[in-house]
LORO-353727 format. One record per residue (C-alpha): residue in one letter; x, y, z. Coordinates in steps of 0.5 Angstrom, whole numbers, plus 500, padded with zeros to 3 digits. Example, Ala and Ser with C-alpha at 12.3 -4.5 7.8 and 13.67 -1.06 7.14 Angstrom:
# residues 2
A525491516
S527498514
***
This chain:
# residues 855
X511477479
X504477475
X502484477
X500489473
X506494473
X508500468
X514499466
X517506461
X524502461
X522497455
X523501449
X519495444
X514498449
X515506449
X515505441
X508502442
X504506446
X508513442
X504510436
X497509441
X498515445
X500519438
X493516435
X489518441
X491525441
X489525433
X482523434
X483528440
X484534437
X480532432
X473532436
X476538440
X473545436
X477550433
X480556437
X486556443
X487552449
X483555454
X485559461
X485555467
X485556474
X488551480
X484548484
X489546489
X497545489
X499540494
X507540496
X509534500
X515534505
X522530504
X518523508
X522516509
X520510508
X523504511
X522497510
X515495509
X512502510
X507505505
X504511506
X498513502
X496521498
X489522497
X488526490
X481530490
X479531483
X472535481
X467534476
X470540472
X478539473
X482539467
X489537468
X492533475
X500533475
X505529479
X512531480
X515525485
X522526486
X525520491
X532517492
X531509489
X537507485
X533501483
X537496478
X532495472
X535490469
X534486476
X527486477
X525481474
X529477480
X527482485
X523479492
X516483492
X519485499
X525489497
X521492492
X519500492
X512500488
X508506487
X501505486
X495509483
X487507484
X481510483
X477511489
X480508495
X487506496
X491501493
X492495495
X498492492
X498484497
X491483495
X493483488
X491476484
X497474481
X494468477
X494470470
X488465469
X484470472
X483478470
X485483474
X479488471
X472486472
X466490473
X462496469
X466501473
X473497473
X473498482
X478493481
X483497476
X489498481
X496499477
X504498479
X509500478
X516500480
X519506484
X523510480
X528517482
X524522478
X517521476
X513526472
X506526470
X501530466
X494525467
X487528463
X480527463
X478525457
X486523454
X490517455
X494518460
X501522458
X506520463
X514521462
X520518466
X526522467
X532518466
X539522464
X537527461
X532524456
X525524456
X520518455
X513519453
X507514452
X500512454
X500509460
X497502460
X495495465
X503490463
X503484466
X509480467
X508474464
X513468468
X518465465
X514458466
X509460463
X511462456
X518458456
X521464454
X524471458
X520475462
X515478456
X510485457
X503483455
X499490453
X493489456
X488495457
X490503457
X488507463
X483514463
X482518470
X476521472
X473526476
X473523483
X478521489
X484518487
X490515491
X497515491
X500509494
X507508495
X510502498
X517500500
X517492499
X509488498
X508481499
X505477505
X511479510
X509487510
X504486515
X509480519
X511482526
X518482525
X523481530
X528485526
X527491520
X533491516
X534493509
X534499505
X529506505
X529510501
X525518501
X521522496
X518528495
X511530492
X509536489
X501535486
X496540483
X490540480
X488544475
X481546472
X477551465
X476556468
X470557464
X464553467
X461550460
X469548457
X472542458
X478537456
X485537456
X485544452
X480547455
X478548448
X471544447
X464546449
X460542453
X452544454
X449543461
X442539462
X437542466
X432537470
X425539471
X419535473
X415532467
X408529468
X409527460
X413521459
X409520451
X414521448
X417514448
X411511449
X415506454
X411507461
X403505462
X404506469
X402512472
X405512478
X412511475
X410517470
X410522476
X417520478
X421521471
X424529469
X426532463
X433534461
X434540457
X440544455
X437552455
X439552447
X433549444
X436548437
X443544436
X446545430
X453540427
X456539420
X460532419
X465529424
X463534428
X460534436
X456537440
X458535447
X453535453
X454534461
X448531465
X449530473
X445524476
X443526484
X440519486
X439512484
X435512478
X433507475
X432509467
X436514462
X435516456
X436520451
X432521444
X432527439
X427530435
X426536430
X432533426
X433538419
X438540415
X440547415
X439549409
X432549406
X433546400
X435539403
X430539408
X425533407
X424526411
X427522407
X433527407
X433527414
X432520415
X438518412
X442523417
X446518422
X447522429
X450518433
X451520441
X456517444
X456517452
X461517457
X461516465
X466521469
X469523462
X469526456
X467521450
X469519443
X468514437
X473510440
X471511448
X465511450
X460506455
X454506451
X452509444
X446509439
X444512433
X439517436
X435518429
X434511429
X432509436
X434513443
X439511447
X436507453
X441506460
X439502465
X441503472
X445509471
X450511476
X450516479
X455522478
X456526471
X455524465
X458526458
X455527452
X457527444
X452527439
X456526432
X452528425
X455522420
X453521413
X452528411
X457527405
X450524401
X448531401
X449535395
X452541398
X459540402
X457546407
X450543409
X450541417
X444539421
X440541426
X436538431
X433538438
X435533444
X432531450
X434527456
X428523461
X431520468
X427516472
X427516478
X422509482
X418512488
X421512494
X422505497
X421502490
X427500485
X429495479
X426494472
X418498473
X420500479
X416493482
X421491487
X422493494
X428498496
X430500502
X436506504
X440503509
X440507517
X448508520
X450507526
X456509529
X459503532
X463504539
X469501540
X477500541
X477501533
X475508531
X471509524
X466503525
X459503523
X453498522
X447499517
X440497518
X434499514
X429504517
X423499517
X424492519
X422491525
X430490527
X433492533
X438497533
X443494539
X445489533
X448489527
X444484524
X436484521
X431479518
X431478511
X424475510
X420481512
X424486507
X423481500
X419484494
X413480493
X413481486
X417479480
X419482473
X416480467
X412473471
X420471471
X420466479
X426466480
X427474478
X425477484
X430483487
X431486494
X435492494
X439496500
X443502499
X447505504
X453511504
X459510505
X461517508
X468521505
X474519508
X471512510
X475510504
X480505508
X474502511
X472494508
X465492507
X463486511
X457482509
X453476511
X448471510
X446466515
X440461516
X438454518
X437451512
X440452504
X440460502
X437461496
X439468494
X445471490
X448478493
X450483488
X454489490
X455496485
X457502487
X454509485
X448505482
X443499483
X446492480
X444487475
X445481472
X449485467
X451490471
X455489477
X462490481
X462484485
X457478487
X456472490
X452466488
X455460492
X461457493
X464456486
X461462483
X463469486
X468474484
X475470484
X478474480
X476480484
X483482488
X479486493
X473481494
X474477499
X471471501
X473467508
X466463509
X461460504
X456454506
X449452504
X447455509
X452461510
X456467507
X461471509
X465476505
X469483505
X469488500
X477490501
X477498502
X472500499
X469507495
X467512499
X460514496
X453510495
X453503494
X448498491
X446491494
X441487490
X439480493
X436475488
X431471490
X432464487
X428457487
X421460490
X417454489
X421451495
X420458500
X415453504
X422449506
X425456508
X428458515
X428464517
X435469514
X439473517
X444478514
X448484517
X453489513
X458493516
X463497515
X470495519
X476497519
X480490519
X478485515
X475479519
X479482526
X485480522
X484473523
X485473530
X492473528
X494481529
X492487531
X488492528
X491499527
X489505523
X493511520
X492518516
X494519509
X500524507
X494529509
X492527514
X484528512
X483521510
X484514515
X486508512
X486501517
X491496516
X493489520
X500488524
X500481524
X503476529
X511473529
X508467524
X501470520
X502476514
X498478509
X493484509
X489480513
X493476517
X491470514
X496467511
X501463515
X509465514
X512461520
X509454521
X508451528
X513446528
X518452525
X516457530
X517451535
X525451532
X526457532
X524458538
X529453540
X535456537
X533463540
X533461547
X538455547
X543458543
X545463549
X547457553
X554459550
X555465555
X557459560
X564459557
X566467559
X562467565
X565460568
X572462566
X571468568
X570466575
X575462574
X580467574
X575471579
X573477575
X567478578
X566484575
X565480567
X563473571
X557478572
X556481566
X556475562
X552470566
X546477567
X547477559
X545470558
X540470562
X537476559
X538475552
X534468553
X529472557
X527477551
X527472546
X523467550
X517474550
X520476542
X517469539
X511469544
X513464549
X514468555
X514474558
X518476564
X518483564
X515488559
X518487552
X521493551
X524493558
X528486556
X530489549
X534494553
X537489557
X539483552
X542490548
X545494553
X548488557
X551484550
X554491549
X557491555
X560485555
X562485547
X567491551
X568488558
X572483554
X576488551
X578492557
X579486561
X585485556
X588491559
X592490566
X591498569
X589499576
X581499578
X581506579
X582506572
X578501569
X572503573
X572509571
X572507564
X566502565
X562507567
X563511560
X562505557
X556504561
X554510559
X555510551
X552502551
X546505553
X544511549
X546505543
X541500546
X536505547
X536508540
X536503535
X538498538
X538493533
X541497526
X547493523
X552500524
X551498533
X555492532
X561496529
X561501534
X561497539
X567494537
X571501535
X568502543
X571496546
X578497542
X578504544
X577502551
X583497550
X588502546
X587507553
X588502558
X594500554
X596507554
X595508561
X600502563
X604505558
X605512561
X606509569
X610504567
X614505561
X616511562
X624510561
X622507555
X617513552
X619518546
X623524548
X619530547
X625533542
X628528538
X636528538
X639532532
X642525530
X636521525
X640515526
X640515534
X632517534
X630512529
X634507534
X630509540
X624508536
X626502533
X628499540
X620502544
X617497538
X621491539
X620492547
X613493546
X611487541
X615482546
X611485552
X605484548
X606475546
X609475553
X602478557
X598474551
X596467548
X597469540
X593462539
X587464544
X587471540
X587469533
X581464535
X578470539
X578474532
X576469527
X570468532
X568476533
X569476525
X563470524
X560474530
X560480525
X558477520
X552473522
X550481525
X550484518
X547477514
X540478519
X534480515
X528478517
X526472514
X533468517
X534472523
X533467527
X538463524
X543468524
X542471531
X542465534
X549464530
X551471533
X549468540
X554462540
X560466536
X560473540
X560468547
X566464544
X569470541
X569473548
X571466551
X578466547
X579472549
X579472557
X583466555
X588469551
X590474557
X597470560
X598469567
X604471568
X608475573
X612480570
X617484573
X615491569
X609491573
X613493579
X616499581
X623500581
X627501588
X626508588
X632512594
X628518595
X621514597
X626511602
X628517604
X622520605
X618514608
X625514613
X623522614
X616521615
X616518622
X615520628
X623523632
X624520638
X626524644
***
């Protein structure tokens, strides 16, 4: 296992993220401004049931969070007695995991397990997926602008640390124990999350199984979310100050001197806190908050009117030498340690190209005030934002490409939730999901660049359509020559993408949720795997113009779907709802041969299909050796039930594996069951020897409660051990019954005589009599083979999982038929003389009475 898991019970590792969790909050609280934690409010609180999860279920929890939120807790109680010191060797598929992604599930089976390749790539890091094993009691606290504090209950102690991306780096690879690697510390932002639990991953999960065995486990979730009741604070405390920016049209971009074109001045606005004047000593920020609506091309943020506050040190020599540096954080509140951009405002603006779209922090930090001569001074300045925004139908670098915003529509099928995109212009017809690209190209490059001409397409991905998958698709006649860029909430670059494609041997391998199923000189074909609900960005790059006389005419689709590729031809599409039951999510049920999340992978080959096959339904041939004797015997009744019991079994299994189909399959399920069942006890009744009255009697019972066991969960492991107390309780009251009519002389007294000595001869004399009844009426040979062939046949039933089913059930097919073959012959054939009734005078009497007088 080389996935990323969090595992808290390493102490080594518990120590090291004590240390790093411990400085961060050190800079932390150093940034935060003085006072008490703020009041907050809970935005929501969740509390989900008690729920069951067998093998290979999962079942997803959508966490909402709002820009504004301050603290999200998590309290999961489950069942697991998971062994720690055995996940090393642990099979992926028997293991509980729980998982957490940011915008959309977690997909644990798509995970790239190569440690050559990085698991997080991309500016927003969509590929961020962490696991860890399941344990009993889970506790956390997560922030917005902090590590992740988080804590595991475990016998009373109490485990703290940063929450970081471990690798399990295998054995062979370091040639050494399982060893922890720290790669990289998480942080949550505002947005939609998800909770994934899993009861066991891997390719087997989606596999259609003839059997689901193993352990399950429940749990129960308790979620809440809290927020700063004070719209302008922010952080964990609730204790830091955040200036809203306020956006209005500007005609003057001057200012930085950076545009010539007028009709892109038109499209920039001007961001602006009401406070004019901003004021900070050393080390200290000003933090602000600035929301982005739209795809925008361009944002920058300068400063201006910078002085100090006391008179005497204003000077521009003074003031130069001041160093605000601004920090500047997407979703999150940003410090000199976190941040995704940053600059010295009084050098130079800070510029950002392709912004996302969401809110943005900002912290602004006056350092180097310690050259001044007076400790107290602080200084002041005036700071401003500009965001452009390209004409409508415009985008990339001087909004001098073409972009197009994609139009939705609903497609109408089995599968609910799918939709294609076309442009609103474009001369493409709606009854398709495909469009032509040449018309759609810019015409235009950046800088005189050729081979740097970009084509944007943006469409939305509306909210709960997070469990949808991305299909894309380029098709022409000749060579294509274009690369396709994916980001989302922002136009893509050569700099700043989520996934991409370039051709055959350059895309995003080390993406676990890009999948690429077809790539050809002349066409492409890949899925974005669960994909963020939101606004996504396509940029197509449009290389090697100079051969643009030689092209054919391109063809390109893009759809949301719900199962990748319709699960390879290979499974069945199904959808689902989060714990909530606001959110869908689609998901493959693969064939008996084919797993994966997209049925892609092949688990049972066509020659071991072909063998199981064989095994399964060949292996029911053993039901000859009951019926042939007992028809022998002419017990027809049992000669019935095994030869009905064969067939039906070899029936089921023909349709289980996907040979044949008799009848429906739930119908042949109930009937190879029901009848095993029946037969396993028949077997034991037969041993009895009552009248028919009796033993009718008792199979109509047995019928009955053979039935209710095959009709509900039919193939659990405790039904084998109830059919055998059933049969032997059926054995005991037959025994009984003969007991009562035919050895009356032989019974216990109600009122044992006042002599120990006599009554413990009585009962003494009973046992002897009926140990030598029991070896005359039974071959004890046959009896003890019987018994060691129904104990194989028990333990074939419980070694069953779902990987050697096949194996093991045909075993069960063989012994549990010689079993029973043992036992019909085990049953002597003798002629007792105790099963005829003594002479009796008074039966005389009354028969002589009963005739009619003559006379």
């Amino acid at each position: 296992m080389a996935f990323n898991l969090i595992l808290w019970y390493q102490p080594n590792l518990v120590l090291i993220v004590f240390v790093l969790f411990s400085c961060s909050f050190c800079v932390f609280s150093s940034t935060d401004e003085a006072g008490g934690s703020g009041e907050t409010f809970t935005v929501s609180s969740f509390s989900y049931p008690e729920t069951r999860l067998r093998p290979f279920d999962l079942r997803y929890i959508r966490v909402d969070l709002p820009p504004w939120f301050s603290v999200l807790s998590i309290a999961l109680n489950s069942n697991v007695d998971l062994d720690i010191s055995r996940i090393e060797t642990a099979s992926q598929s028997m293991l509980p995991i729980i998982c957490f992604r940011d915008g959309s599930p977690p997909l644990p089976d798509a995970l790239n397990i190569s440690m050559t390749n990085s698991a997080i790539s991309g500016i927003n890091g969509l590929d961020v997926e962490q696991c860890f094993p399941m344990q009993k009691n889970i506790t956390m606290t997560l922030t917005n602008n902090q590590v992740l504090v988080a804590k595991r209950i475990d016998d009373d102690e109490l485990v703290q640390g940063v929450m970081c991306a471990i690798d399990l780096v295998p054995q062979e690879l370091l040639g050494s124990h399982l060893s922890l690697v720290l790669r990289k510390c998480s942080f949550i932002s505002p947005g939609v999350w998800y909770i994934g639990l899993f009861n066991g991953i891997g390719p087997t999960r989606t596999q259609s199984k003839m059997i689901i065995r193993g352990p399950a486990y429940s749990f129960i979730a308790n979620i809440s979310v809290e927020a700063c009741a004070n719209s302008m604070m922010r952080g964990n405390f609730c204790n830091s100050t955040v200036y809203p920016l306020s956006c209005t049209s500007s005609g003057n971009y001057n200012a930085l001197a950076v545009m010539a074109n007028t009709a892109v001045m038109e499209n920039v606005v001007t961001c602006r806190s009401s406070f004019k004047m901003f004021c900070g000593h050393e080390g200290v920020p000003n933090f602000f908050s600035l929301d982005i609506m739209n795809v925008a091309e361009e944002l920058t943020f300068t400063v201006k009117d910078v002085r100090f506050n006391t008179t005497s040190l204003n000077s521009s020599s003074a003031a130069n030498d001041v160093h605000l540096m601004c920090f500047v954080r997407h979703g999150a509140m940003p410090s000199a340690t976190l941040y995704d951009y940053t600059s010295d405002l009084n050098k130079v603006p800070l510029v950002i190209h392709s912004p996302l779209i969401g809110r943005w922090y900002i912290s602004i930090v006056p350092v180097n005030l310690t050259t001044t001569r007076d400790s107290n001074a602080g200084v002041c300045y005036s700071m401003v934002s500009h965001l452009l925004q390209c004409p409508f139908g415009k985008g990339g670098p001087n909004c001098t490409m073409n972009s197009y915003m994609l139009q939705t529509f609903v497609r109408r099928g089995p599968t609910p939730f799918e939709s294609y995109y076309l442009p609103v212009s474009g001369g493409a017809s709606h009854d398709s999901a495909n469009f032509p690209l040449e018309p759609l190209l810019s015409n235009s490059s950046y800088n005189g660049q050729p081979d740097n001409i970009w084509t944007f397409f943006l469409l939305d991905i509306p909210r709960g359509g997070a469990g949808g998958n991305i299909h894309v698709q380029l098709s022409s006649d000749v060579k294509i020559n274009y690369e396709i860029y994916a980001r989302f909430g922002g136009l893509p670059s050569l700099v700043s993408w989520d996934y991409y494609y370039v051709n055959k041997t350059r895309r995003s391998d080390s993406s676990m949720f890009f999948k690429l199923y077809d790539s050809r000189d002349d066409k492409a074909d890949f899925y974005i795997m669960y994909a963020r609900e939101g606004t996504w960005g396509f940029g197509l790059r449009h290389v090697n113009t100079s051969n643009d006389s030689l092209k054919g005419p391109t063809i390109m689709s893009i759809s949301l779907e719900r199962c990748p590729k319709h699960c390879s031809s290979h499974g069945e599409c199904k959808f689902s709802f989060d714990a909530s039951g606001l959110t869908s999510y689609s998901f493959c049920s693969c064939d008996r041969n084919h797993g994966g999340f997209d049925c892609s992978i092949e688990i049972v080959t066509h020659q071991g299909h072909v063998r199981q096959s064989i095994f399964l339904i060949v292996s029911n041939a053993a039901a000859i050796l009951p019926a042939y004797w007992a028809l022998r015997k002419k017990a027809l009744a049992e000669w019935v039930l095994f030869t009905s019991s064969g067939i039906s079994s070899g029936l089921y299994h023909a349709c289980d594996v996907g040979t044949w189909c008799a009848l429906s399959y739930n119908v042949l399920q109930f009937m190879d069951f029901w009848l095993s069942f029946m037969a396993v006890i028949s077997t034991f009744l037969y041993l009895a020897t009552i009248d028919e009255v009796f033993k009718r009697a008792i199979h109509t019972v047995i019928a009955i409660l053979t039935a209710l066991l095959a009709a509900t969960k039919a193939t659990r492991s405790s039904n084998i051990l109830l059919v055998i107390v059933i049969g032997a309780l059926g054995l005991l009251i037959g025994w009984l019954i003969e007991i009562s009519t035919k050895y009356r002389s032989l019974s216990i007294p109600v009122r044992f005589p006042l002599n120990l000595h006599l009554s413990f001869q009585t009962i003494k004399t009973w046992i002897i009599s009926l140990v030598r009844t029991l070896l005359r009426r039974y071959n004890l040979a046959y009896a003890m083979a019987g018994f060691a062939a129904l104990a194989m046949a028990a333990v074939s039933w419980t070694l069953e999982t779902s990987e050697n089913y096949w194996f093991w059930h045909s075993f069960w097919h063989i012994t549990i038929y010689t079993s029973s073959f043992f036992f019909l012959c085990s049953k002597a054939n003798i002629v007792d003389s105790e099963n005829h009734l003594p002479a009796n005078g008074n039966y005389e009497l009354t028969h002589q009475n009963s005739l009619p007088r003559s006379g």
